[in-house]
C-alpha positions in Angstrom: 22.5 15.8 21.0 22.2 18.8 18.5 25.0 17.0 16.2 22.7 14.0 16.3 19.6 15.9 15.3 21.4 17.7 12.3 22.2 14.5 11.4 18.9 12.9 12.0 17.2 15.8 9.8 20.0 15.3 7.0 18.9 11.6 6.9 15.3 12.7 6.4 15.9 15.2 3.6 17.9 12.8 1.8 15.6 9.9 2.6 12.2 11.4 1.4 13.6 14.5 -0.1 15.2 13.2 -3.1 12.7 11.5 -4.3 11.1 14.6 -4.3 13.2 16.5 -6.1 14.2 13.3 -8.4 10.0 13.2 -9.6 10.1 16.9 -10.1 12.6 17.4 -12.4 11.9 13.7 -14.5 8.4 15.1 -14.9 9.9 18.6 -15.7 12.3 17.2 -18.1 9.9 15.3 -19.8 6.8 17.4 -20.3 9.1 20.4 -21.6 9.5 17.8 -24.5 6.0 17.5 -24.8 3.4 19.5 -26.7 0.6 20.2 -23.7 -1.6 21.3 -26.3 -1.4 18.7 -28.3 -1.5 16.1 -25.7 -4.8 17.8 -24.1 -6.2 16.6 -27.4 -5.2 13.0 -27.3 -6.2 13.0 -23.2 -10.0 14.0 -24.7 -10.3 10.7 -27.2 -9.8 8.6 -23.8 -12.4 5.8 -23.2 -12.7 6.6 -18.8 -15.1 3.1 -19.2 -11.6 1.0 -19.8 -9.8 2.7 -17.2 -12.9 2.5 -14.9 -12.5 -1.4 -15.3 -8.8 -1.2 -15.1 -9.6 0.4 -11.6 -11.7 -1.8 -10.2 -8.9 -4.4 -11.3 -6.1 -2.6 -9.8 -8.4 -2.8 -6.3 -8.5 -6.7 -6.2 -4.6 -6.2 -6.5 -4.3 -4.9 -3.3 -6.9 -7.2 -1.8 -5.1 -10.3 -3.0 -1.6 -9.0 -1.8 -3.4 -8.7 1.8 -4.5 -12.4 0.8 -0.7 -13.6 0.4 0.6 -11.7 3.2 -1.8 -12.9 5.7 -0.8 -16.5 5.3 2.9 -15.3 6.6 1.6 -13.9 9.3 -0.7 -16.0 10.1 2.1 -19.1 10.3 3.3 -16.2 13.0 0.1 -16.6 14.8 -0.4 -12.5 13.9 -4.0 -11.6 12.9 -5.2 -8.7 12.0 -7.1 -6.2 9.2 -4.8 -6.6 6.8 -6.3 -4.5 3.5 -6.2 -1.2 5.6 -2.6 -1.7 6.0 -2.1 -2.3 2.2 -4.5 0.6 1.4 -2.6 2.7 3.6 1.0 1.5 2.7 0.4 2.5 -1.3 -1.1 6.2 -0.1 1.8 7.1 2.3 4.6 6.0 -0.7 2.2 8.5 -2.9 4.2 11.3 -0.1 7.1 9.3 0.7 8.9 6.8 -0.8 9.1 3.3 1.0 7.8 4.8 4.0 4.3 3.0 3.5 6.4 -0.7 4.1 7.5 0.4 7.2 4.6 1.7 8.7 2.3 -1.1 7.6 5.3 -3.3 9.5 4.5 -0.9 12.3 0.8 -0.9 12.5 0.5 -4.4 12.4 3.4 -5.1 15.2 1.3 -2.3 17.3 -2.1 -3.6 16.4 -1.4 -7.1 17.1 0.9 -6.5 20.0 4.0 -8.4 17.9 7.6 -8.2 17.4 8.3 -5.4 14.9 11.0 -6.7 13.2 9.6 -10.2 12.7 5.9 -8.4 11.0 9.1 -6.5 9.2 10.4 -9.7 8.0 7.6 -11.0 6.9 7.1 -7.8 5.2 10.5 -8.1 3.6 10.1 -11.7 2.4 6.5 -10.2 0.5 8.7 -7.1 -1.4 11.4 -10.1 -2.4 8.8 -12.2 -3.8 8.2 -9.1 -6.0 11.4 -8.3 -7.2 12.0 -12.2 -8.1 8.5 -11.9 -10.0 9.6 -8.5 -11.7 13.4 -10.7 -12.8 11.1 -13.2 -13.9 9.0 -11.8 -16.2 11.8 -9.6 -17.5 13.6 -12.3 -18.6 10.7 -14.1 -20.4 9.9 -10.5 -21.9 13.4 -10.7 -23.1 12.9 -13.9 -25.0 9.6 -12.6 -26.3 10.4 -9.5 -27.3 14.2 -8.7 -27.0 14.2 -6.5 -30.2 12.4 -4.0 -27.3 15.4 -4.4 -25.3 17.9 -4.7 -27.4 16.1 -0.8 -28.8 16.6 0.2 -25.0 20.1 -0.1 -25.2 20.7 1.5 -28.0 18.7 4.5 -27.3 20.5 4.9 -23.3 23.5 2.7 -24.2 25.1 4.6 -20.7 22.4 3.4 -19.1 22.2 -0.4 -20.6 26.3 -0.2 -19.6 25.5 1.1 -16.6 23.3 -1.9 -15.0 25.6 -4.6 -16.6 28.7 -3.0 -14.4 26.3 -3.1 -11.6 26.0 -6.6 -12.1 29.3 -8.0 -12.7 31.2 -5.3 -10.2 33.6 -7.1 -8.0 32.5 -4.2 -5.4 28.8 -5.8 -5.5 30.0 -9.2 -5.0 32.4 -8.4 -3.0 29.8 -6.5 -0.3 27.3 -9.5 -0.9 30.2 -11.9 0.6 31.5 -9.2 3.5 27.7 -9.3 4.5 27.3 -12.8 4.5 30.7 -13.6 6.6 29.7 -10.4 9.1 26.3 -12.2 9.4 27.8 -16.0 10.2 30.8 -14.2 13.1 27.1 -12.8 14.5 25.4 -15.9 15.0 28.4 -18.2 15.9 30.7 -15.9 17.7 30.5 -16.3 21.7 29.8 -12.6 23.2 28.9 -11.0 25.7 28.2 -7.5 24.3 25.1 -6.1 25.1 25.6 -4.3 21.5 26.2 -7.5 19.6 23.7 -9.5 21.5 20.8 -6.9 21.1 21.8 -6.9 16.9 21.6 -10.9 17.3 18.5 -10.9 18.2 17.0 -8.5 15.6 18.5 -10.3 13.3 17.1 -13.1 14.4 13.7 -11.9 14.6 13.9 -10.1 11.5 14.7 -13.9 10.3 11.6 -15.3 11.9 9.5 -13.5 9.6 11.4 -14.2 6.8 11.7 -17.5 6.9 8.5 -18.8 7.8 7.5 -18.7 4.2 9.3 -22.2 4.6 7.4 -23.8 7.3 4.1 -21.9 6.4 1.0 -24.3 5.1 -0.7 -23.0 2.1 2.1 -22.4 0.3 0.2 -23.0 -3.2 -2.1 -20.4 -2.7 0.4 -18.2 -1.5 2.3 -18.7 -4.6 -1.5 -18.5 -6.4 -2.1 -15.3 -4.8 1.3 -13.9 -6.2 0.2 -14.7 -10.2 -3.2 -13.1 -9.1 -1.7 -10.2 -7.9 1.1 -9.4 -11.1 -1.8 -10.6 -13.1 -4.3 -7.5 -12.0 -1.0 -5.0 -12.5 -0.8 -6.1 -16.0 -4.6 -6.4 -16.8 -4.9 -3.0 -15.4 -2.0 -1.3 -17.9 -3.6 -3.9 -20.6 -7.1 -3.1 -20.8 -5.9 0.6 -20.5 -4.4 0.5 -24.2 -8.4 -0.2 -25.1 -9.5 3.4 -23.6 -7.0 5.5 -26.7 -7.4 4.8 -30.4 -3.6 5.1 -30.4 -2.5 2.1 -28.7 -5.8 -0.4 -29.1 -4.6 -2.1 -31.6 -0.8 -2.8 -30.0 -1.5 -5.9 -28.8 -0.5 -8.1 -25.7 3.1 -8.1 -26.0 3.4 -4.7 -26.6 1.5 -4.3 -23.2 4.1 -6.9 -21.9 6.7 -4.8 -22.7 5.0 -1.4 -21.5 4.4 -3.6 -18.2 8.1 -4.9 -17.5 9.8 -1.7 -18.1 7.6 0.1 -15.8 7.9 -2.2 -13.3 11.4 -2.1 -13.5 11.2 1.2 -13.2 9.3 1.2 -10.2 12.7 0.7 -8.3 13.7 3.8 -8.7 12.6 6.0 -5.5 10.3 8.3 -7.0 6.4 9.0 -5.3 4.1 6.9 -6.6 6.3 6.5 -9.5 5.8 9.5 -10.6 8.9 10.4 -13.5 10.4 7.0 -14.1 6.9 5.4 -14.3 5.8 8.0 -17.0 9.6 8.0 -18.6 9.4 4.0 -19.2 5.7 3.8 -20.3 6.5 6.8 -23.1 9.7 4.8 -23.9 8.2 1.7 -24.4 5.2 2.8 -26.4 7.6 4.8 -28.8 8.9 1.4 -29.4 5.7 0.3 -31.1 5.5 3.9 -32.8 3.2 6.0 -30.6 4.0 9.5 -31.3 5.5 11.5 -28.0 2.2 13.3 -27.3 0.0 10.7 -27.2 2.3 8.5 -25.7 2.6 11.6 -22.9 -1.1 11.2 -22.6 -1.4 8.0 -22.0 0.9 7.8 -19.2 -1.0 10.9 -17.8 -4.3 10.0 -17.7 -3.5 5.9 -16.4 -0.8 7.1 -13.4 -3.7 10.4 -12.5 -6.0 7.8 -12.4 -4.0 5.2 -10.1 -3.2 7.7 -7.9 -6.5 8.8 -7.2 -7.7 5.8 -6.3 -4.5 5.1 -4.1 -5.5 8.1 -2.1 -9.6 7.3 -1.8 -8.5 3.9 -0.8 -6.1 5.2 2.0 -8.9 7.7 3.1 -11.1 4.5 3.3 -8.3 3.0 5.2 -7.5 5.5 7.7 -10.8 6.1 8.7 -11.2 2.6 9.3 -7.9 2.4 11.4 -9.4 5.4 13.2 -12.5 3.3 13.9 -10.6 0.4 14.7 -8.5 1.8 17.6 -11.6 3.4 19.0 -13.8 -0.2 19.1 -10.3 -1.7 20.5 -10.0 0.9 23.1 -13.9 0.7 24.2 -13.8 -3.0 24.1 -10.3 -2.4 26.7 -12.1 0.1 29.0 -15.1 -2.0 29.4 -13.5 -5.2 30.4 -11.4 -3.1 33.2 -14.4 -1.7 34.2 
């Protein structure tokens, strides 16, 4: 029992610790390169009305990803408030890391009375349609501005290296197939292991909510919803370069480019992307010859902004949770009474 506790706790630390410690020292690496001073100055020419609007964007973001996933779960016959659970999700990853996902996955499952790992599928299936929309528009960034790119890999050519052995390891592929043959033995393998059997059938409900992106109606406004939603992230960075003289006059594929890489680096575990977010937005900016400072500054003042709206919103959303489960619970006590 102890054993499994030490374990348990090691898990934890490594789970939400290292992102931690990974944010800290990005952000400490990166603002010792940076004059404070100087960047103070740039933060003061900021126009606060674009980034107001970009705000108030960035809110109909969330709204219309509550939107898509609601027509998943409601092809699961699962209904319930689903913007406090995408408030919420975005505030808890603000602390730790990926932990927002599963606990919207486990509000909803608790709210609605459901199968947690089918709501987890479903939730699952929503993050994939993100990372296919991220590969997407990297690879039409690529054709529209691959001289960006291309100045990436020369400026981290271990890094550029790095993902292209990722992708063509025989160790990737070859875990991608062991998966795939472990998960056909599970389904078509006659058993009577209470081990195996139990693993079946999360599997299979993890599946459910998956998959039901395939049956579900309203696929079109699904798939509408998911250009509405990528198309507030990038508005919101967009109409961002307005608020600084320094970047105003970029343009939109500039913006393009500032968007994709900071998506992209939005995979790395950080909170809130705090580090990689700020690292890719400086980088990107250089490309179009924003000085380090003001290119520091701008990455500042839009993340400080995001992130204190993320943390109103989940406020909003806890507190509404809270009221929630109160209503439910008097609404439960009078009909036993």
């Amino acid at each position: 029992m102890e054993k499994k506790k030490s374990m348990d706790l090691l898990r934890n630390l490594f789970k939400y610790g290292l992102p931690i410690v990974l944010s800290a020292w990005l952000c400490y690496y990166l603002y010792t390169k940076v004059d404070i001073e100087a960047m103070k100055e740039e933060i003061s020419k900021c126009n606060y009305i674009w980034i107001g609007i970009a705000l108030v964007i960035s809110i109909f973001s969330h709204i219309f990803r509550a939107m898509r996933w609601s027509i998943q779960l409601n092809a699961l016959n699962i209904r319930t408030p689903l913007v406090w659970s995408i408030f919420g999700t975005y505030a808890i990853n603000l602390i730790f890391p990926r932990l927002g996902e599963l606990w919207r996955s486990i509000y909803i499952a608790k709210r609605q009375d459901s199968q947690f790992t089918t709501v987890f599928g479903s939730m699952v299936c929503d993050r994939l349609a993100d990372t296919v929309t991220v590969l997407l528009l990297t690879v039409s960034t690529f054709f529209i501005a691959n001289s960006a790119f291309i100045a990436f890999g020369e400026k981290y050519p271990e890094t550029y290296q790095g993902i292209l052995n990722t992708i063509s390891s025989p160790w990737v592929w070859g875990v991608v197939v062991v998966g795939a043959l472990l998960l056909v033995w599970l389904f078509t393998s006659r058993t009577t292991n209470k081990w195996v059997l139990k693993v079946r059938k999360a599997v299979a409900d993890l599946w459910e909510g998956f998959a039901v992106i395939g049956r579900m109606p309203h696929k079109g406004r699904w798939l509408l919803y998911t250009v509405a939603i990528w198309g507030c992230y990038f508005m919101q960075l967009y109409l961002a370069f307005f608020a600084f003289p320094f970047t105003e006059h970029l343009g939109i594929v500039a913006a393009l480019v500032t968007f994709v890489l900071s998506s992209v680096s939005m995979g790395i575990p950080s909170n809130g992307g705090l580090g990689p977010w700020h690292i890719a937005v400086i980088f990107s900016l250089g490309i179009y010859g924003v000085g380090m400072n003001q290119a520091a500054a701008f990455a500042m003042i839009v993340w400080g902004a995001q992130t204190c709206l993320l943390v109103l919103l989940g406020l909003y959303a806890f507190i509404g949770i809270a009221l929630d489960k109160r209503s439910v619970t008097s609404k439960q006590q009078q009909s036993i009474n």
